[in-house]
C-alpha positions in Angstrom: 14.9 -71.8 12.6 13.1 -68.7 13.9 10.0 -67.6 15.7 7.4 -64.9 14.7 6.1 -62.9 17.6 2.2 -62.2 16.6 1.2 -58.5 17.0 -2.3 -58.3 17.3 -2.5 -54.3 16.9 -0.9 -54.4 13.9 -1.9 -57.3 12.3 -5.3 -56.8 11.9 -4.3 -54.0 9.3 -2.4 -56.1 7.3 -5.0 -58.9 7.4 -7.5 -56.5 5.7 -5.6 -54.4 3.6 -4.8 -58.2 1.9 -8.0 -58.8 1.7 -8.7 -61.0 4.1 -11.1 -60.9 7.5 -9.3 -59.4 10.6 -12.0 -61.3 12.5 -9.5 -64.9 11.9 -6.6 -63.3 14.2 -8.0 -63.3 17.6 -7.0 -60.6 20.3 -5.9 -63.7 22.2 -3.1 -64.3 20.2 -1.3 -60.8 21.0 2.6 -62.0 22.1 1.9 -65.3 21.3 5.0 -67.0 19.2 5.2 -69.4 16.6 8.6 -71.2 16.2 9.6 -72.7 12.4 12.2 -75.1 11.9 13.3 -75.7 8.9 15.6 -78.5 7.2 18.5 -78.7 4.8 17.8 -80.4 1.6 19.1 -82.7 -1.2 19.1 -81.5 -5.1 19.3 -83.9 -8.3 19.8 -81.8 -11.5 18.9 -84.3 -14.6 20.8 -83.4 -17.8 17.5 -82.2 -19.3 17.2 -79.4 -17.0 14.5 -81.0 -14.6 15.8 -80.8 -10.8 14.7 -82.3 -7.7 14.7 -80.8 -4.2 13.7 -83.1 -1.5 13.9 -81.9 2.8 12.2 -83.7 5.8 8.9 -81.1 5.9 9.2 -78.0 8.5 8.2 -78.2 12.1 5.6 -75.3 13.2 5.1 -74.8 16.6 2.0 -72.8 17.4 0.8 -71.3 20.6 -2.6 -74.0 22.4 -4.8 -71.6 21.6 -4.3 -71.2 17.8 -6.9 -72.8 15.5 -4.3 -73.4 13.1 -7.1 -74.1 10.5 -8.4 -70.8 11.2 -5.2 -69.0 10.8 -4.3 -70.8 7.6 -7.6 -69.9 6.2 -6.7 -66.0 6.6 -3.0 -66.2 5.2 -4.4 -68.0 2.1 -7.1 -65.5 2.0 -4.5 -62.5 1.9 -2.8 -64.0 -0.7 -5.5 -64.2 -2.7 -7.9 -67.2 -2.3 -11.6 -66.6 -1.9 -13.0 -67.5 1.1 -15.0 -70.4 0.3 -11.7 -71.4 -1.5 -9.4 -70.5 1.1 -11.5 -72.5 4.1 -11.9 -75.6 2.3 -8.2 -75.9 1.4 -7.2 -74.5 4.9 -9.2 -77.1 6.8 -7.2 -79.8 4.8 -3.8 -78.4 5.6 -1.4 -79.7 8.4 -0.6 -76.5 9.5 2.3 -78.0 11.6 4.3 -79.1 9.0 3.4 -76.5 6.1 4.9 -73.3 5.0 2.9 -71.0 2.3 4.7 -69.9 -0.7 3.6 -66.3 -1.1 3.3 -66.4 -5.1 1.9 -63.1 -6.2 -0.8 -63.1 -7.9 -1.0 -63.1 -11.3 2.8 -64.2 -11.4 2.3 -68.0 -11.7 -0.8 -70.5 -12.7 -1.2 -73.1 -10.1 -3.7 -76.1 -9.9 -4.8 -78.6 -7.0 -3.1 -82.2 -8.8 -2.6 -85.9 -7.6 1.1 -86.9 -7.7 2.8 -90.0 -5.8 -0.6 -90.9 -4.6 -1.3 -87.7 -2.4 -2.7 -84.1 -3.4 -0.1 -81.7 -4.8 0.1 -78.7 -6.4 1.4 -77.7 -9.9 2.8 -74.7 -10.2 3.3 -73.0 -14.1 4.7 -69.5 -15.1 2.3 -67.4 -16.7 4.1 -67.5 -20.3 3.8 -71.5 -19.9 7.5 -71.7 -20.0 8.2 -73.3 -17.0 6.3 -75.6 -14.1 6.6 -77.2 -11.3 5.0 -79.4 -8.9 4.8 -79.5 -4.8 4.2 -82.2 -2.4 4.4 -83.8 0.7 4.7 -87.7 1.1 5.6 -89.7 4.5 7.7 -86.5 6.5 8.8 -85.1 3.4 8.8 -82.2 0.8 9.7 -82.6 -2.8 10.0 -79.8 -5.1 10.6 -81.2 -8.8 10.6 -78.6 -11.7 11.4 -77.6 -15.3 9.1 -79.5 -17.2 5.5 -78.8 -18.4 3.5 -80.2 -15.9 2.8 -83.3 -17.5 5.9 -84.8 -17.7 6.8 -83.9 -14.3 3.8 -85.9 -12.8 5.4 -89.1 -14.8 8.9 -88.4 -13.4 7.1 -87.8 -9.9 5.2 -90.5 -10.3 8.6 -93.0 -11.4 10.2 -91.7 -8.0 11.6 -94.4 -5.7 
């Protein structure tokens, strides 16, 4: 668990230099806290080399006045998203139970895909050697890689 204290002085600086519009961190939100839990999890290793993390998804605990959708929209923009982009995925995000993965870019492919029945993303090193896919299903986060991306939708999608 831990809690980020929100400095609006500084972060504004931060928010641009990234890329991103200082105008989505309001001076509201100076001293405001935002508590993340986070939960142990399980690992299956498969002989093949594919391995399966699974944990109950995080808990975020924002501050009333955050538009979480808002705030989302400006991480995803600093690492990298357009805007268009970064808006229309940030306004389909539960911000409450997601963490961002801060993937340089240019260090990994990734792709919007369906797996298990819900949206997920696929995840693939940029010499194609290696992939993985993300998702959330029913209070939970499943991490399954090692595969090309493929296979690991079929094992995802054989999951019970």
């Amino acid at each position: 668990a831990g809690r980020l204290t929100i400095d609006v002085e500084n972060t504004p600086h931060l928010v641009e230099a990234a890329g991103a519009d200082p105008g989505l961190i309001p001076d509201s939100l100076d001293g405001a806290t935002v508590d993340v839990t986070v939960y142990p999890a399980v690992s299956q290793s498969w002989q093949d080399g594919i391995m399966l993390n699974q944990s109950p998804s995080p808990s975020i605990e924002y501050p009333e006045e955050v538009d979480t959708a808002a705030l989302g929209e400006a991480l995803l923009q600093a690492l990298g998203m357009d805007s268009r982009q970064a808006r229309r995925l940030a306004r389909s995000i539960d911000w409450t139970s997601t963490l961002l993965l801060p993937i340089p870019e240019g260090m990994a492919t990734f792709s919007e895909v369906s797996v298990d029945g819900v949206d997920g993303l696929a995840l693939g090193s940029m010499d194609g050697s290696h992939s993985a896919l993300l998702w959330q299903k029913d209070g939970m986060v499943y991490v399954l890689s090692g595969g090309q991306v493929d296979a690991l939708i079929a094992v995802a999608n054989s999951l019970r």
